[in-house]
C-alpha positions as a printed Julia matrix, in Angstrom:
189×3 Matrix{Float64}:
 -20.68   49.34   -7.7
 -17.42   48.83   -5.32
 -17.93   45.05   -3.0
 -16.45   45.61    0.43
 -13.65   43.53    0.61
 -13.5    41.61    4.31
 -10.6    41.63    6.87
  -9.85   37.83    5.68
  -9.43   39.21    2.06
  -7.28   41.98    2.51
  -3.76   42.1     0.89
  -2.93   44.49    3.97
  -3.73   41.15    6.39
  -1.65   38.95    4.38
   0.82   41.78    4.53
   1.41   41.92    7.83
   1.39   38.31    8.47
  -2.23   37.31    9.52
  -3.28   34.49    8.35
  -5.84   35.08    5.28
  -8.17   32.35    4.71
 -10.5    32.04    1.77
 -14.59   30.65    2.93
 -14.34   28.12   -0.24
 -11.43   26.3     1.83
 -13.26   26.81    4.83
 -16.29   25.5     3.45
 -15.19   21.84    1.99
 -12.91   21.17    5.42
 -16.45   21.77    6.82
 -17.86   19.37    4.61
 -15.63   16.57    4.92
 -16.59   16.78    8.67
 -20.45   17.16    8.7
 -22.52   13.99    7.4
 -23.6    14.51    4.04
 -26.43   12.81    2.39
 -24.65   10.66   -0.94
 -25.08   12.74   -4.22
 -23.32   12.45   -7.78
 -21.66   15.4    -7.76
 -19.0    14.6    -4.68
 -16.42   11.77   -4.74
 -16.31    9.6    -1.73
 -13.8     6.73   -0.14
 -14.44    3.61   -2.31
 -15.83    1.11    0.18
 -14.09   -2.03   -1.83
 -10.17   -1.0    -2.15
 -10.27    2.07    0.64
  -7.77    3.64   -1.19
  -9.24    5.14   -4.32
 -12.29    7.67   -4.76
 -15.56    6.77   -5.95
 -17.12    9.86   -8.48
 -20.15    9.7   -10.33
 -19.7     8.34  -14.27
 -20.46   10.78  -17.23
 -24.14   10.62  -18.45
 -25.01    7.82  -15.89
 -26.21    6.91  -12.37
 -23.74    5.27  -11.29
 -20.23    5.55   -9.68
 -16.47    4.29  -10.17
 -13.74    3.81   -8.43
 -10.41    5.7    -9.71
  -8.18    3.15   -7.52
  -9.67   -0.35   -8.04
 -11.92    0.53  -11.37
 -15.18   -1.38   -9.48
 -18.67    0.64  -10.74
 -21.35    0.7    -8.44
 -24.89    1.35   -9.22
 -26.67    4.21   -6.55
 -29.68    4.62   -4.89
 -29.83    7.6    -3.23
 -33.26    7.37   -1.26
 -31.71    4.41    0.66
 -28.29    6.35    0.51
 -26.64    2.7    -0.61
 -23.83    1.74   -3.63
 -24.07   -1.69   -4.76
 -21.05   -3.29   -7.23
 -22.44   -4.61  -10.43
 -18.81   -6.11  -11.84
 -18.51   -8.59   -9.41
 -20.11  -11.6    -8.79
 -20.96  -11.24   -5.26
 -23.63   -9.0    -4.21
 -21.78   -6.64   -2.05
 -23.24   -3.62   -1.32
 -22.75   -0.35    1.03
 -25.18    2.21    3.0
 -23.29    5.77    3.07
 -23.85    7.21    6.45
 -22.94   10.59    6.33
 -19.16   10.11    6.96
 -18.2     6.55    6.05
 -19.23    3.18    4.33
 -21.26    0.39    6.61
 -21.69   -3.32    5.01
 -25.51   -3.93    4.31
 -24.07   -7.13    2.71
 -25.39  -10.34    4.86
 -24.3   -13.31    4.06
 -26.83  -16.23    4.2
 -25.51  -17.94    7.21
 -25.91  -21.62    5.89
 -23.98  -20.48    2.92
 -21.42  -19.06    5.03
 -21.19  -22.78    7.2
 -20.9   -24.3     3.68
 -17.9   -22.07    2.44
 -16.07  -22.38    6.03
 -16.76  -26.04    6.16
 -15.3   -26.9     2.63
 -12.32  -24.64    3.22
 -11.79  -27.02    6.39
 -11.71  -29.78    4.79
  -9.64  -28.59    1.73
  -7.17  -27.86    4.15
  -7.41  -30.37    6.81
  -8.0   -33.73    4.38
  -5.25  -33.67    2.11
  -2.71  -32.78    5.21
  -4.68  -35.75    7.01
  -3.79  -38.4     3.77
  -0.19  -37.34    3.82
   0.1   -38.06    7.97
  -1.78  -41.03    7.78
   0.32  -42.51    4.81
   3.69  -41.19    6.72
   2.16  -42.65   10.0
   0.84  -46.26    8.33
   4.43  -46.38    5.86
   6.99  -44.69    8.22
  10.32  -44.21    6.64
  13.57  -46.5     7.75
  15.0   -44.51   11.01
  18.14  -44.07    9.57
  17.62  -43.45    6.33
  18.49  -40.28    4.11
  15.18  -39.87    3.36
  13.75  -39.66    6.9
  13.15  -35.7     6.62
  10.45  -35.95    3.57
   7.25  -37.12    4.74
   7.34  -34.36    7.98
   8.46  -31.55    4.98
   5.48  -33.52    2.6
   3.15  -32.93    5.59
   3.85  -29.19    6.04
   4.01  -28.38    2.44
   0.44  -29.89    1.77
  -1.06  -28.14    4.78
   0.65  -24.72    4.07
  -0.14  -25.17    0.21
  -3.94  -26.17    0.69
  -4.07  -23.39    3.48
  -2.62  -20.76    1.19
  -5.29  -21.88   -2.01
  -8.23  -21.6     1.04
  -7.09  -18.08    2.02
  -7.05  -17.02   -1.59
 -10.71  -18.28   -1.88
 -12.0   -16.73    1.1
 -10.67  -13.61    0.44
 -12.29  -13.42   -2.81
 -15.38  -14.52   -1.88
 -15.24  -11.52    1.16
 -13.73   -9.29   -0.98
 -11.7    -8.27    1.74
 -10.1    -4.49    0.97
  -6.49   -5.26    1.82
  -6.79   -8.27   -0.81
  -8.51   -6.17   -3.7
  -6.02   -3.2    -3.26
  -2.71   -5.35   -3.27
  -3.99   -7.08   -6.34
  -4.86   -3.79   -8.11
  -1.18   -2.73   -7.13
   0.09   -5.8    -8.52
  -2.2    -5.56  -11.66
  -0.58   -1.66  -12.12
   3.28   -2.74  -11.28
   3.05   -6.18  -13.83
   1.27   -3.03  -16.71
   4.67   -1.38  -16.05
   7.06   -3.79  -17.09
């Protein structure tokens, strides 16, 4: 039995210059623009790194990331991913199109963490001004410059060590991408 061959098909359309298009392409453009419910067998943006893809692991119901190697355990009645190598419980709700936080923080955990990293950064920069402010150097001493440079490397020192720990404990995306980069450039050398 002979199958008609359609006008996009043709070798005579591609031969005289229109544009032949094959309904495979057609289809997954189509799909990366209509919401789709979250299954194993399609890779999606990983909703740690956003830069890797997140595909379904061998013999398993779970996912992992080819960018930032974070697995994810799925439940796909409540179309969520949840990381299981980490020890915060972050977890995602697939929409159709793109990743949305279900991960709330306990708020009086949150006023803890922001409180402490406060006072880790404000306390120690406090010590060194009072000290510089209580036991000011001579005027015209050589040694006039330190306690200002003392005071700014403290606060910039503590501040750096806070943002480190807060974006850890948010797992922010720009942080855990940079880091794998930095993992995967050091594995080089």
């Amino acid at each position: 039995m002979v199958q008609p061959v359609s006008d996009e098909d043709s070798p005579t359309s591609a031969a005289f210059g229109q544009p032949t298009t094959k309904p495979v392409l057609q289809a997954k453009l189509t799909s990366k623009r209509e919401p789709h419910s979250l299954n194993f067998q399609d890779s999606y943006l990983c909703p740690v790194c956003r830069h890797g893809q997140i595909s379904a692991l061998t013999l398993m119901d779970a996912f992992a990331c080819s960018f930032c190697r974070h697995i994810f355990t799925a439940n796909l009645q409540n179309q969520t991913v949840q990381v299981v190598d980490s020890a915060q419980p972050l977890s995602w709700r697939w929409n159709g199109r793109s990743w949305q936080s279900t991960h709330r923080d306990d708020p009086s955990l949150t006023a803890v963490v922001w409180f402490a990293s406060i006072v880790l950064v404000l306390l120690p920069a406090a010590i060194v001004w009072l000290m510089a402010y209580i036991f000011p150097p001579l005027p015209n001493s050589a040694w006039a410059w330190f306690p200002n440079v003392w005071l700014g490397c403290t606060f910039g020192i503590h501040l750096l060590m806070v943002s480190w720990l807060l974006a850890e404990h948010y797992q922010l995306s720009i942080y855990v991408a940079s880091r794998v980069r930095l993992r995967s450039w050091l594995n080089r050398r």
